[in-house]
C-alpha positions in Angstrom: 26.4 -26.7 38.4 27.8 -27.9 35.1 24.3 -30.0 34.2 22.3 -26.6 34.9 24.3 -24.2 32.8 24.2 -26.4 30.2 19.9 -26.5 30.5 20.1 -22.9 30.6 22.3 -22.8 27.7 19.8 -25.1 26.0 16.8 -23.4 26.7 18.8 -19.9 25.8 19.2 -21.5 22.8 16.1 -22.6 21.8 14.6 -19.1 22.7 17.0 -17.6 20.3 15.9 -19.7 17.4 12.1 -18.8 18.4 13.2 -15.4 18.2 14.6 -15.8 14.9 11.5 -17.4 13.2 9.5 -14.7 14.6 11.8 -12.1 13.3 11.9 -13.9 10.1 8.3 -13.5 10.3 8.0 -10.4 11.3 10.4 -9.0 8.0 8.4 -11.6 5.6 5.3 -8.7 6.9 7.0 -6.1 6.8 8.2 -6.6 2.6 4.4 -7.6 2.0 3.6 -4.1 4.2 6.0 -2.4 2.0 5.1 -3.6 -1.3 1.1 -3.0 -0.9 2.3 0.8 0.1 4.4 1.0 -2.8 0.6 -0.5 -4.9 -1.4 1.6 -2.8 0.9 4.5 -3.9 0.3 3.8 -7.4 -3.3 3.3 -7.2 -3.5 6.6 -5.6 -1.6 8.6 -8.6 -3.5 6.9 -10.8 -6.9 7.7 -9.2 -5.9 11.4 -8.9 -5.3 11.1 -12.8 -8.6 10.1 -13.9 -10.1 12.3 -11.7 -8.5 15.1 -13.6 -9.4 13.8 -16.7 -13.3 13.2 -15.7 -13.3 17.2 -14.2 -12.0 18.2 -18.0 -14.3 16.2 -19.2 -16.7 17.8 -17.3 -16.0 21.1 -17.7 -15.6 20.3 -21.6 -19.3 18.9 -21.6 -20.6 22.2 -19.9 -18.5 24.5 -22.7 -20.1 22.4 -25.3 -23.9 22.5 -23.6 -23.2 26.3 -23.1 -21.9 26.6 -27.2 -24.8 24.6 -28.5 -27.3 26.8 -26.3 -25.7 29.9 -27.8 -26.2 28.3 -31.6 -30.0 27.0 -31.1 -32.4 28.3 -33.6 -35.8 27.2 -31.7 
């Protein structure tokens, strides 16, 4: 009996370290997971900023294309 609890023990054992790496793994991921969300944030706030800027833009053009069609002496 001794000789087979210490095999289970053994293989208990070396299923526990598997589960380690894999866990290890598995958080190694999840920080690469969390840092491209925390990118992804940023590159999301930043395309909502130039899109604000091109819409002023654009509504600046039309003022100016409205203003220099008021001002035309044809």
């Amino acid at each position: 009996m001794h000789a087979e609890h210490a095999e289970l023990i053994s293989a208990l054992r070396a299923e526990v370290e598997h589960l380690n790496q894999r866990c290890a793994k598995v958080s190694e991921l999840q920080s690469i997971i969390d840092a491209q969300d925390r990118l992804l944030t940023v590159a999301d706030r930043e395309a909502r900023r130039i899109l604000e800027i091109l819409e002023r833009q654009e509504q600046l053009i039309l003022e100016l294309r409205i203003r220099l069609g008021e001002h035309r002496t044809d």
